[in-house]
C-alpha angles and dihedrals in degrees: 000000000000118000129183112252087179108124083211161263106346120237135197088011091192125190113353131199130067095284087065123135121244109266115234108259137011089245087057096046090051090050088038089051119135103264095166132076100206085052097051090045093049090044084062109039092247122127126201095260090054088058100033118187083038100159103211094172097057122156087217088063120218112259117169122152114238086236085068094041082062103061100054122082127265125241088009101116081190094060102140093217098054090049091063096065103027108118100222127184095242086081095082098056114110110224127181114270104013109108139178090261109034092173105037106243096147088067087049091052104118108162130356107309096352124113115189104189101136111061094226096031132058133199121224120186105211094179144011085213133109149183094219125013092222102206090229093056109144091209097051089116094047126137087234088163091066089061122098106276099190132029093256088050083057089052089086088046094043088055093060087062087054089058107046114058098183092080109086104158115047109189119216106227147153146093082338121309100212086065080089127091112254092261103053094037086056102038091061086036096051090045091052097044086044094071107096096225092060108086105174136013123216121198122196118206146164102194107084079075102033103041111005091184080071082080104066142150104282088038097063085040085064102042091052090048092060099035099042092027119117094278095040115209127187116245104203112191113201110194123200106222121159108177127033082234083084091061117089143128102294092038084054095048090049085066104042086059086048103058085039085061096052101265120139112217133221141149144219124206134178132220105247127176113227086026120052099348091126129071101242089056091052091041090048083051102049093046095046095051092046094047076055103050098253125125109226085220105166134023109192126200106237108282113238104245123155102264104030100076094114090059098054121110134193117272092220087064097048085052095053086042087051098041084045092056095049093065089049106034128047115258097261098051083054114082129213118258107233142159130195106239103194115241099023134111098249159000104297102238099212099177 
């Protein structure tokens, strides 16, 4: 079922192009994000017949922050950057093997807006927002209307962790969690990391790169008071970053106040073709995310999900890429191949 994760029309849309200002707060630039083909190309110096099979009339909408316009080159209708939120028409081939849940997360629905997959971890989505509708999402089909839209709607899900101990990690996902104001954010997040058998939160996010304002003040407050309170409890932040072109300065200072705060960083790529399928892409990345303080801690092979098939890569290609990077990069600058393989136990290591 397709749902829009759009936060809405967008109002006062102020300067465009790359050379555009910072607007003044995250919650501006999200209103403020690109919505419309014809502007980001012309952000960007491109015309139609330059990017023939674009697909302007999606059902999975275009939403890209001007912050990120600005970092891919203009007139470069290659621009990696640019390929991972282009809505194409290929995306509405049907090809064999690619699905509307590629990794299962319908069978692992227990209660509203909890997944319980993993027999010691469980997923909340906290939110069907983002701050980017990537093209490759694998939740891009996902009934984000049957999750918990306010704290007291979590109060049944948040029962089912009490009962089961055996669940010591609860992952913030989405959609993107950080698409919620602080309060709200903090509120879920301070019930969850109150039970006593949860011994660590994870929060998975794509805004530090997309939108960096989304870190503020309060924010970081928020974060230290949970990771260095009386109980303690580790706040692991695992980024999504594909191409070491994300990576600049205030992506960089983002994670320094992070890890000030008490966050451990990670992050999370996937393979994609026409973005990071070389090695000198994947090496960029890995030592870009280390000199900033981020594992690269996973590498997925792309999830199989109905509208994705033109970014998958072999796997035999992401595990010479991968092989290739341990005898260059310290082990821990090289991430782990992987792919989700619904129904089973775990992620699949593949190298």
């Amino acid at each position: 079922m397709e749902f829009d994760r759009s936060p809405g029309p967008a109002a006062d849309a102020g300067p465009a192009g790359p050379a555009a200002q910072p607007v003044a707060t995250w919650q501006t630039s999200l209103r403020q994000a690109v919505r419309s083909l014809d502007e980001l190309l012309g952000m960007l110096g491109l015309s139609r017949e330059e990017l023939p099979g674009l697909d302007a009339t999606s059902s999975f909408p275009l939403l890209v922050p001007r912050e990120y316009v600005q970092r891919m080159e203009v007139g470069n209708p290659r621009d990696p950057l640019l390929a991972q939120v282009l809505p194409r028409a290929e995306e509405n081939l049907q090809v064999d093997g690619f699905g509307l849940d590629a990794v299962g997360d319908g069978p692992s629905a227990r209660l509203p807006g909890i997944l319980h997959k993993y027999q010691s971890r469980a997923l909340l989505i906290a939110t069907g927002l983002c701050a980017v509708h990537c093209r490759y999402c694998f939740r891009r089909h996902y009934p984000y209307e049957d999750s918990p839209a306010s704290l007291a709607q979590w109060d049944e899900s948040l029962r089912y962790l009490e009962k089961n101990p055996q669940i010591d990690e609860v992952i913030l996902s989405g959609g993107d969690p950080l698409s919620l104001g602080n309060a709200k954010l903090f509120g879920l997040l301070g019930r969850v990391a109150s039970l006593s058998h949860v011994s660590r939160v994870r929060i998975h996010t794509r805004f530090p790169v997309m939108i960096p304002s989304r870190i503020d003040s309060d924010f970081l407050e928020r974060l230290e008071a949970i990771a260095f309170g009386p109980e303690g409890k580790p706040v692991w932040i695992v980024l999504h970053v594909n191409h070491a072109r994300e990576i600049d300065g205030p992506l960089v200072e983002v994670c320094q106040r992070l890890r000030r705060s008490g966050a451990i960083l990670l992050n999370q790529a996937v393979l994609l073709r026409g973005v990071n399928d070389t090695f000198e892409s994947q090496r960029d990345l890995c030592k870009g995310l280390a000199d900033a303080g981020v594992v690269p801690y996973y590498l997925h092979q792309l999830d199989r999900v109905a509208g994705t098939a033109h970014f998958e890569c072999d796997e035999q290609l992401g595990e010479s890429i991968v092989a290739r990077l341990r005898t260059e990069l310290s082990g821990y600058a090289t991430p782990r191949f992987v792919r989700e393989i619904a129904g089973e136990a775990s992620k699949t290591v593949i190298l």
